[in-house]
C-alpha positions as a printed NumPy array, in Angstrom:
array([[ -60.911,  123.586,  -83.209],
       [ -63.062,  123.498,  -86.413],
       [ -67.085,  124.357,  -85.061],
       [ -69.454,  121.149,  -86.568],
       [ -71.864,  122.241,  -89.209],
       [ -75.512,  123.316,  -87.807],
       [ -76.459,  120.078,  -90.182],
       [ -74.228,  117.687,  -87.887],
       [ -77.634,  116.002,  -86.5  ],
       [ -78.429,  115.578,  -90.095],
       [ -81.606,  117.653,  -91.977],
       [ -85.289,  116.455,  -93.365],
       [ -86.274,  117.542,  -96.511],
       [ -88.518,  115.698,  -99.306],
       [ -89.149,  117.088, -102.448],
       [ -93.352,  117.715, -102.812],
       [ -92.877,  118.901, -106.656],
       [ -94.478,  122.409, -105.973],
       [ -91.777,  123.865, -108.357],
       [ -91.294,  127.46 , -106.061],
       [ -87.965,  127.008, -107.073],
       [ -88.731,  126.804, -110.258],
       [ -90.394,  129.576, -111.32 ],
       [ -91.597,  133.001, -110.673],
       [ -88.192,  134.678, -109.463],
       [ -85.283,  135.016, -111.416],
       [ -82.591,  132.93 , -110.771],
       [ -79.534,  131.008, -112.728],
       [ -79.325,  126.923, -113.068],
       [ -75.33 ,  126.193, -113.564],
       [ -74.312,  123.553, -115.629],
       [ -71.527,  121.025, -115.548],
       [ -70.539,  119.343, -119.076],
       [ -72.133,  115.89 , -117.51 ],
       [ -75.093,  118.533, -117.074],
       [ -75.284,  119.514, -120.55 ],
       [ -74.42 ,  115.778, -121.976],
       [ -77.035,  114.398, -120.157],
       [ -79.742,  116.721, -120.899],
       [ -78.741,  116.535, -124.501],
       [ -79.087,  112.642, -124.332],
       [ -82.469,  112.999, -123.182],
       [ -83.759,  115.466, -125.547],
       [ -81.651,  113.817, -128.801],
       [ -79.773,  117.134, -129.313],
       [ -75.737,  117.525, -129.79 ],
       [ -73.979,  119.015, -127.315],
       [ -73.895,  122.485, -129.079],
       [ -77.076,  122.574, -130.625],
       [ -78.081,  122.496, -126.896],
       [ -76.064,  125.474, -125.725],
       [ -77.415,  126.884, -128.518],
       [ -81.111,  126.166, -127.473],
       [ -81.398,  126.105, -124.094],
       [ -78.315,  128.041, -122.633],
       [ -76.841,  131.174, -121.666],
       [ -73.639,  132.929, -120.661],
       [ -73.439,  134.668, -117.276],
       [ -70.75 ,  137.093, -116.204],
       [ -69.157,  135.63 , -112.72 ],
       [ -66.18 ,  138.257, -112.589],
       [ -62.725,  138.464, -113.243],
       [ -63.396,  138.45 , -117.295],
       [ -65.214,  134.856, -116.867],
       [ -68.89 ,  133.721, -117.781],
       [ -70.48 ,  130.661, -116.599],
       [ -73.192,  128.666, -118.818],
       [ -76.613,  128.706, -117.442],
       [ -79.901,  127.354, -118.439],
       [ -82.667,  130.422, -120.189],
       [ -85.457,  131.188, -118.267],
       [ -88.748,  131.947, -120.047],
       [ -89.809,  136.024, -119.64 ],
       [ -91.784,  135.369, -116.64 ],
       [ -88.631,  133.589, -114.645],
       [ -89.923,  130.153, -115.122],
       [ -87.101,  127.153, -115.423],
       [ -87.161,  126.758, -119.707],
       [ -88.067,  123.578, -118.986],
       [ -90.913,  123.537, -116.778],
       [ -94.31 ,  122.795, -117.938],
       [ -96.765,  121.917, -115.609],
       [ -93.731,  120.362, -114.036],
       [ -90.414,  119.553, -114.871],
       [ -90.36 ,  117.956, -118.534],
       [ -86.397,  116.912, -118.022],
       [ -87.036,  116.178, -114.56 ],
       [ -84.84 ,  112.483, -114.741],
       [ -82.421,  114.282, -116.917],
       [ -82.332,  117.32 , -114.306],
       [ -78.512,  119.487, -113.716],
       [ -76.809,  118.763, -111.131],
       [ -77.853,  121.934, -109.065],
       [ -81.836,  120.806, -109.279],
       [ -80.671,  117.039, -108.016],
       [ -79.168,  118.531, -105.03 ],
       [ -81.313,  121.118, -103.92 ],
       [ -81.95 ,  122.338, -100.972],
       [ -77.926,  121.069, -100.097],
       [ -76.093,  123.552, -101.455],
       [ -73.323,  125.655,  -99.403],
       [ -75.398,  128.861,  -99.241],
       [ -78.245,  127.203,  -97.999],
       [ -76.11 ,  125.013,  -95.559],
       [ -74.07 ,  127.464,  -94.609],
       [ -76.135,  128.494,  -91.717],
       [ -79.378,  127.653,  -89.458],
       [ -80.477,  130.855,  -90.536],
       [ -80.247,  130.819,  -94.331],
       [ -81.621,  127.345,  -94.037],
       [ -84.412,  128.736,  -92.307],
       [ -85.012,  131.723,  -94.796],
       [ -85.124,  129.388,  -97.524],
       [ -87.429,  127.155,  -95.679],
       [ -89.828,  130.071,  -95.674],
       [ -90.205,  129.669,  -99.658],
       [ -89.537,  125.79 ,  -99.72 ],
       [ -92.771,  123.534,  -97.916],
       [ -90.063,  120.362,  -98.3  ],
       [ -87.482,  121.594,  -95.437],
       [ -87.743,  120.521,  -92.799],
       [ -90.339,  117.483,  -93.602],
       [ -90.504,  114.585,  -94.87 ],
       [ -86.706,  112.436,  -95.502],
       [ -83.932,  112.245,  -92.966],
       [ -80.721,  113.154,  -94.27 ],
       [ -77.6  ,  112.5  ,  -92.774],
       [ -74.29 ,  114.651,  -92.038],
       [ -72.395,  112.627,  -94.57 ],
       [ -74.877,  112.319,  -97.043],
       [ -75.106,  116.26 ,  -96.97 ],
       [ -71.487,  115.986,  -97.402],
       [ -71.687,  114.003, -100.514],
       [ -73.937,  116.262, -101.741],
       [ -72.252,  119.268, -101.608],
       [ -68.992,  117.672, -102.708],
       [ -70.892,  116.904, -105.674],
       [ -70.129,  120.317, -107.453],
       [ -66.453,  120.286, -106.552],
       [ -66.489,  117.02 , -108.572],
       [ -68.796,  118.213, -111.297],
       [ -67.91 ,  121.4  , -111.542],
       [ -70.019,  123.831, -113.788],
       [ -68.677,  125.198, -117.795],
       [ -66.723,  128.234, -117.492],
       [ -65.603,  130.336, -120.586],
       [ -63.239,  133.465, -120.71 ],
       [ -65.091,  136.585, -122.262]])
């Protein structure tokens, strides 16, 4: 018999645009090629000359890398600036934030994040399914990978 998620009752959380997540720790932001396209859309670039710009590569194991966005020197998001400057054009991992398997995963690593994050737990209602969704999102989208 397959236990229910600890989310089954569904989970508040509203975004209060305090950016923790952000900034100030180090941290990657995956990106999908709808990721990159759309981001490149907004800021007029190619598709390259944004990897170029904005991008790195990140070893994930087993001789792969997957493409993540800089960060500036003190661990802020390369594109925050007194708040997010690409925030309509945002990857897919910033959209669905807090619901993401790790964090979902358990009442308790919901609960450690919520220690960092003033939005859990307040604010929105959202459902079982809708956290679904959301964390089928990535399977669907899922983020550039490149042999080393």
């Amino acid at each position: 018999m397959a236990t229910k998620p600890f989310y089954s009752d569904g989970l508040k959380f509203s975004c209060i645009r305090c950016s923790a997540c952000c900034r100030f720790d180090p941290g990657f932001v995956f990106l999908s090629d709808s990721d990159i396209n759309r981001l490149a859309q907004a800021l007029q670039m190619h598709y390259t000359d944004f990897i170029e710009t904005y991008c790195r590569w990140i070893p994930s194991g087993g001789g792969y890398e997957q493409l993540s966005l800089k960060e500036r020197s003190n661990y802020d998001c390369i594109f925050w600036k007194d708040g997010c400057t690409v925030y309509d054009a945002r990857p897919l991992q910033c959209r669905t934030y807090p619901f993401w398997a790790s964090i979902v995963l358990h009442k308790e690593s919901w609960a450690a994040v919520k220690a960092e994050c003033p939005g859990i737990d307040q604010g929105q209602w959202h459902s079982k399914e809708e956290i679904a969704a959301l964390l089928q999102m990535r399977e669907k989208d899922p983020i550039v990978v490149r042999r080393r």
